[in-house]
C-alpha positions as CSV (number, residue, x, y, z in Angstrom):
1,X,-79.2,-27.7,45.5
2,X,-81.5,-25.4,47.3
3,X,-80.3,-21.9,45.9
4,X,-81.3,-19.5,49.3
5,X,-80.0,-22.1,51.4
6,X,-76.6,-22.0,49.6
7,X,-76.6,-17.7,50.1
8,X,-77.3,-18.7,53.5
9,X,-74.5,-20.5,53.8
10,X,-72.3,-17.9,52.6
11,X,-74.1,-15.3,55.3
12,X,-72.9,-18.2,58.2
13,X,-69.2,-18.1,56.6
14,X,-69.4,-14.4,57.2
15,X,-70.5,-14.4,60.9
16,X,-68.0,-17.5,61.4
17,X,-65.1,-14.9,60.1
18,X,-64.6,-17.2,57.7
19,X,-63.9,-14.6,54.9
20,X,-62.0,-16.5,51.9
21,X,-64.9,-19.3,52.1
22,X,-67.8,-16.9,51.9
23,X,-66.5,-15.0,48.9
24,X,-65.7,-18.1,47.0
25,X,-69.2,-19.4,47.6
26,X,-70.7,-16.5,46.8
27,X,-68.8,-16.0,43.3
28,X,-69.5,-20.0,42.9
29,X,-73.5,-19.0,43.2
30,X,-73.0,-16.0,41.0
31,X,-71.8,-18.5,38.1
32,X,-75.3,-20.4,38.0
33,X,-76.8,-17.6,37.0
34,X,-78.4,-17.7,33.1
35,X,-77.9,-15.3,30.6
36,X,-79.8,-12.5,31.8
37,X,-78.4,-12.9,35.8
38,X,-81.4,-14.4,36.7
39,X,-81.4,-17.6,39.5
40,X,-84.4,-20.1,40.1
41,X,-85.0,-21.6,43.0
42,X,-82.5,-24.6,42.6
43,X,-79.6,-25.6,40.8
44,X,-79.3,-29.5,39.3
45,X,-75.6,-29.9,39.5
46,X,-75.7,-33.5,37.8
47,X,-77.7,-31.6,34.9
48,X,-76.1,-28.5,35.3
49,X,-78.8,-26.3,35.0
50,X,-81.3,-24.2,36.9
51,X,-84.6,-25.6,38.2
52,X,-87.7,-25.2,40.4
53,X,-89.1,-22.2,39.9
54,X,-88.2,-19.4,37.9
55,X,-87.1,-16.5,38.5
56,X,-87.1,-17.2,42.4
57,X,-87.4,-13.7,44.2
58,X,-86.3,-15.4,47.5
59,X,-83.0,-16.8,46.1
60,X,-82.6,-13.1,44.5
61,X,-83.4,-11.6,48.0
62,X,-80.8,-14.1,49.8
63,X,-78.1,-12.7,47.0
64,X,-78.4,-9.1,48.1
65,X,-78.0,-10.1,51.8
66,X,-75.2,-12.3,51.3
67,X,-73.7,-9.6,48.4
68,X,-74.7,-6.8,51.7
69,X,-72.9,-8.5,54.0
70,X,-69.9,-9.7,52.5
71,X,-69.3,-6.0,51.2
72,X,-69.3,-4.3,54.9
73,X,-66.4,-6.4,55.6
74,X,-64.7,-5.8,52.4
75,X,-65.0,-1.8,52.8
76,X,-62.3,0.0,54.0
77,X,-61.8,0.1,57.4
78,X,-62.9,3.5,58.0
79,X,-65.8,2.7,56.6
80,X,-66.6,-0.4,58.5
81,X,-66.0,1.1,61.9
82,X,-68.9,3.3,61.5
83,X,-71.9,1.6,62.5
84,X,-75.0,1.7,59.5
85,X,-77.2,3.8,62.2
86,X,-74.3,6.9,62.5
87,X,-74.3,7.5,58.7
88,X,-78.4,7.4,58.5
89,X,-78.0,9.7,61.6
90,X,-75.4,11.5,59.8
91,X,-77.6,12.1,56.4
92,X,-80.4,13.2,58.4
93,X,-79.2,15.6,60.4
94,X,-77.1,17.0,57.4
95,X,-80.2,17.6,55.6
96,X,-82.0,19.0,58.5
């Protein structure tokens, strides 16, 4: 199983609304990890082990989007109304 491609999947449950699926993928992923939190690039599943290579930064790169992602929608609602570009506005004209 082809590691990114599985985040990837979680990032399509997320635009498809389809909330409860993406977090239980996501936490799925998050159990392959080993003992340090590090993912390769694919996980065996009849072995049950990682394997490709390792560490994979594009698997770790596809677990911060999908980790980004599924947190603006579990924010409160205040927060997600906001758009990302008014609260980089916001700090920049606060410091200005």
């Amino acid at each position: 199983m082809f590691l990114a491609c599985s985040f990837w999947l979680v990032d399509a449950y997320i635009l498809q609304r389809r909330w409860q699926d993406a977090r239980r993928l996501f936490d799925r992923l998050l159990e392959l990890r080993n003992d340090v939190g590090l993912l390769s690039e694919e996980f065996d599943p009849r072995a049950g082990r990682l394997v490709g290579n390792f560490p994979q930064a594009f698997t770790h790169v596809a677990l911060i989007n999908s980790a980004f992602n599924l947190t603006r929608f579990e924010k409160p609602a205040d927060q997600r109304a906001r758009p990302a570009t008014d609260d980089a506005a916001t700090a920049i004209s606060a410091e200005a």
